[in-house]
MDTraj code that builds the backbone (N, CA, C; nanometers):
import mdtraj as md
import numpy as np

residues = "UNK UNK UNK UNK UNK UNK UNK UNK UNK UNK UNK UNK UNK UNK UNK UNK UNK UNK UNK UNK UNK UNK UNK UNK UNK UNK UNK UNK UNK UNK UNK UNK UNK UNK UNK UNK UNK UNK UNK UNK UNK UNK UNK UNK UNK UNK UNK UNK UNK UNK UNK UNK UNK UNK UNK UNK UNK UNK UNK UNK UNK UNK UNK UNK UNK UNK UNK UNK UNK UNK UNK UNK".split()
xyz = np.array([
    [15.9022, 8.0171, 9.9980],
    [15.9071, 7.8802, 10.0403],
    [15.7744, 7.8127, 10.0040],
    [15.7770, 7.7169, 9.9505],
    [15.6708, 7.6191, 9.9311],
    [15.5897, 7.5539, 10.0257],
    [15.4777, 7.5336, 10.0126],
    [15.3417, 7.4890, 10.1023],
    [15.3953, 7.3287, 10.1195],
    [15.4284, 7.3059, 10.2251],
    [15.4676, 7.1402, 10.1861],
    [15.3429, 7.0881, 10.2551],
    [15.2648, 6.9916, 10.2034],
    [15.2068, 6.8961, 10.3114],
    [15.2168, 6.7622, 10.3215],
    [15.1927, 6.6858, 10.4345],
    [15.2522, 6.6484, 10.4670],
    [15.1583, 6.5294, 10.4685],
    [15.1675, 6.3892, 10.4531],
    [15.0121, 6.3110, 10.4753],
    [15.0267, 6.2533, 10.5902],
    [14.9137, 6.2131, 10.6636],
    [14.8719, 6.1913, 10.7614],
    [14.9428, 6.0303, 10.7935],
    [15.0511, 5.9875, 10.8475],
    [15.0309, 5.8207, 10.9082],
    [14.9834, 5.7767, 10.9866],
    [14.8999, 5.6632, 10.9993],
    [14.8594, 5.5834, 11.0971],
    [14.8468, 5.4229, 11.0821],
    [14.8191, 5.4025, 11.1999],
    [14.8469, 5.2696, 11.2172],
    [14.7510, 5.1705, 11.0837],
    [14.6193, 5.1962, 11.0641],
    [14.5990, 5.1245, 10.9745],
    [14.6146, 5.1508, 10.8110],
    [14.7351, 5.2519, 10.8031],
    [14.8055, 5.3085, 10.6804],
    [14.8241, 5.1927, 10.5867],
    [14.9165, 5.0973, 10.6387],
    [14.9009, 4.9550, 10.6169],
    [14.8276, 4.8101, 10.5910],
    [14.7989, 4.8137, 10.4936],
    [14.7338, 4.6422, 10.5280],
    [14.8267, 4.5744, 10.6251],
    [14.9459, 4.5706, 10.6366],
    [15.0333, 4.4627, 10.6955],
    [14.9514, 4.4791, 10.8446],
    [14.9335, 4.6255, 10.9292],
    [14.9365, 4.6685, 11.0412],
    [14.8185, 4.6121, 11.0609],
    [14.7019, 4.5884, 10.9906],
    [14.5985, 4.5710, 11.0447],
    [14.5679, 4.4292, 11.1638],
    [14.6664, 4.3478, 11.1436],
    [14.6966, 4.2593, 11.2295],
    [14.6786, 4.2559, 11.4195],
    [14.7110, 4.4363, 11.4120],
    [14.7540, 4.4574, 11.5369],
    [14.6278, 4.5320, 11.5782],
    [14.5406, 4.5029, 11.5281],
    [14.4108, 4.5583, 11.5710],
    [14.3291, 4.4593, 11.6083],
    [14.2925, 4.4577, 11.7030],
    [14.1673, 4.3966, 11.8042],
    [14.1111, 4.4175, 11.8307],
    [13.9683, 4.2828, 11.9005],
    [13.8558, 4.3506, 12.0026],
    [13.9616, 4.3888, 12.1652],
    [14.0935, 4.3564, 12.2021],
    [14.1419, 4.3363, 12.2584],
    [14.2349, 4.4763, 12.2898],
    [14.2311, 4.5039, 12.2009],
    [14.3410, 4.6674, 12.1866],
    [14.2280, 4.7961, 12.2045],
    [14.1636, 4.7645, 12.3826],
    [14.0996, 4.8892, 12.4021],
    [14.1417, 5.0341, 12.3597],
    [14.2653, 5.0546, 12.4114],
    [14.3418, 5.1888, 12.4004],
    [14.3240, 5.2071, 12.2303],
    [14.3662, 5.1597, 12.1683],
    [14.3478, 5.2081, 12.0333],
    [14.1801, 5.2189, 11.9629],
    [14.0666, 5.1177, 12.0032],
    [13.9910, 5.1423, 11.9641],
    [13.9205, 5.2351, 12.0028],
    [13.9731, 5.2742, 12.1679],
    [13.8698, 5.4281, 12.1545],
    [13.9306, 5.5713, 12.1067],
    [14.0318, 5.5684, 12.0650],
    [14.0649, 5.6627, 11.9546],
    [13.9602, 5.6803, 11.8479],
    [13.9225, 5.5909, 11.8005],
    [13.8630, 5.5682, 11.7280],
    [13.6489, 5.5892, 11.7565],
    [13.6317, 5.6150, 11.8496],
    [13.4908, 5.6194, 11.9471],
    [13.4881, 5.8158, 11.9666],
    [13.3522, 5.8540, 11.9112],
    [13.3414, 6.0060, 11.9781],
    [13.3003, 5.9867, 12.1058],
    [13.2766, 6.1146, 12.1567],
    [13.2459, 6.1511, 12.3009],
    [13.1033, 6.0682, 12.3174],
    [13.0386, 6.0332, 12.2498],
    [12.9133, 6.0490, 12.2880],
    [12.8653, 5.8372, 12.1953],
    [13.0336, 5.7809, 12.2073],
    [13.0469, 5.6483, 12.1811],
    [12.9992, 5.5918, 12.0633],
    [12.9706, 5.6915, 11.9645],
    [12.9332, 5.6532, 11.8750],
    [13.0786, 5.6577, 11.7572],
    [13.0908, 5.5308, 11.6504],
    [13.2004, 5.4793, 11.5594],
    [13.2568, 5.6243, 11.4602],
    [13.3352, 5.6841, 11.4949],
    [13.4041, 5.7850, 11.4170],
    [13.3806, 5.7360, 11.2462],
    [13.3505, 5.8517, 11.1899],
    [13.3024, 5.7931, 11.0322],
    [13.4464, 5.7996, 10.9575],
    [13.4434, 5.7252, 10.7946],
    [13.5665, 5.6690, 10.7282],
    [13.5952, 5.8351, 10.6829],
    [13.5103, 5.9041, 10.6727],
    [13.5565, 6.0811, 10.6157],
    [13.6353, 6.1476, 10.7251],
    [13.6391, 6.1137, 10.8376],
    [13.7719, 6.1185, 10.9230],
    [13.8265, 6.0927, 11.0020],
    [13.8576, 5.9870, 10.9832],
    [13.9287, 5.8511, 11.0060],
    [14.0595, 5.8646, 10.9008],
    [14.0152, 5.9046, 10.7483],
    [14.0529, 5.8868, 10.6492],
    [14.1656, 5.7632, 10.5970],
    [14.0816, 5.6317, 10.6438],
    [14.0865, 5.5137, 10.6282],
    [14.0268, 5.4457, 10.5066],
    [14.0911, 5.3672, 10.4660],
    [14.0637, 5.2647, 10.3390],
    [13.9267, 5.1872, 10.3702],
    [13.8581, 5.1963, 10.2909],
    [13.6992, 5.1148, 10.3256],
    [13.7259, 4.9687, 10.3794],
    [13.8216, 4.9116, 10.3340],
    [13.8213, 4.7697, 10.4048],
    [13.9069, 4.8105, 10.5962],
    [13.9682, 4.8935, 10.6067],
    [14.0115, 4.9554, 10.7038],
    [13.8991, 4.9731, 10.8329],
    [13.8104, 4.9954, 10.7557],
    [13.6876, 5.0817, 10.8167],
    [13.6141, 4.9785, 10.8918],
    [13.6005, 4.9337, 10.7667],
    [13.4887, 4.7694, 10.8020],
    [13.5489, 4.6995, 10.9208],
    [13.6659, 4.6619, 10.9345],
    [13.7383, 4.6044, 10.9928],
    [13.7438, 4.6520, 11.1460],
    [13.8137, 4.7928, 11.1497],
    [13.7896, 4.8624, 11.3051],
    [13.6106, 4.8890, 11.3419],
    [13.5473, 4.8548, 11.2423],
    [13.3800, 4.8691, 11.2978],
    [13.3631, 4.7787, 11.4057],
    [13.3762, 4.6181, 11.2908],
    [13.3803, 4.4885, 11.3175],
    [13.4240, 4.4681, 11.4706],
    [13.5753, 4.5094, 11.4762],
    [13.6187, 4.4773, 11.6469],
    [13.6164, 4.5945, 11.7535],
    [13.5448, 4.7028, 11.7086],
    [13.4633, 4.7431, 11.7845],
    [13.3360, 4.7306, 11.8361],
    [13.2576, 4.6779, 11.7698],
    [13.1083, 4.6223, 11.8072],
    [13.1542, 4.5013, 11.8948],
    [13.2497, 4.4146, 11.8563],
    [13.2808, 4.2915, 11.9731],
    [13.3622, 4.3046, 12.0890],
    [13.4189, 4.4180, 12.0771],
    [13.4634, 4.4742, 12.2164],
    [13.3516, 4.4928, 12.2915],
    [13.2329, 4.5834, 12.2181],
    [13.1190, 4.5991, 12.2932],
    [13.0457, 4.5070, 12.3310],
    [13.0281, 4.4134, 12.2401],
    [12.9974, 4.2830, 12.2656],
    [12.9917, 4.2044, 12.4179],
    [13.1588, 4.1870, 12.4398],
    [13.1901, 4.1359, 12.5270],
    [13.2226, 4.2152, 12.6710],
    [13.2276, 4.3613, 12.6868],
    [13.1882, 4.4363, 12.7293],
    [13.2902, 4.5314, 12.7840],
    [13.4080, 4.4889, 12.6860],
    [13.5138, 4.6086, 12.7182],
    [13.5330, 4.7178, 12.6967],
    [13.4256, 4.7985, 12.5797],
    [13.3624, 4.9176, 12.5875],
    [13.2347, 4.9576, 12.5910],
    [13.1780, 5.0725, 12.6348],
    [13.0723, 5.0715, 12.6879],
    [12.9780, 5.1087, 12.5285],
    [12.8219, 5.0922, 12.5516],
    [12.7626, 5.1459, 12.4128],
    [12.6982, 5.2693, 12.4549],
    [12.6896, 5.3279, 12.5811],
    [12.7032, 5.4755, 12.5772],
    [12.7539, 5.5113, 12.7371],
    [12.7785, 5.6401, 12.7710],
    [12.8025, 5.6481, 12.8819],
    [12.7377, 5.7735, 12.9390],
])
top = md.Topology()
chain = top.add_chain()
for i, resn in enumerate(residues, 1):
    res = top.add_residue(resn, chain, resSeq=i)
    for name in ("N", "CA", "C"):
        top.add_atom(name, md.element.get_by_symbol(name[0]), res)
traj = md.Trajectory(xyz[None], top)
């Protein structure tokens, strides 16, 4: 039997999806946050560089405004 693999989907798989990303969509941006609150890097994430930029972007303004913390 053959090695199948399989690629990874996620939500910002899509340009279309990126829509649904916010400073507002806590739950999803700390998926995206390690333990120790610092921005998960694009090597695994394995997100498109404009992808990247983008979930940086409305994560720093979540922090911003203070719906996630900048360490804990």
């Amino acid at each position: 039997m053959a090695n199948i693999v399989t690629k990874k989907l996620d939500l910002l798989s899509d340009k279309s999806n990126l829509k649904y990303v916010n400073w507002k969509s806590v739950d999803l941006l700390e998926k995206y946050i390690t333990r120790f609150d610092e921005i998960k890097k694009r090597s695994f994430s394995k997100h498109w560089v404009a992808a990247q930029k983008y979930l940086r972007k409305q994560i720093i303004r979540a922090r911003e405004i203070g719906l996630l913390p900048y360490t804990k």
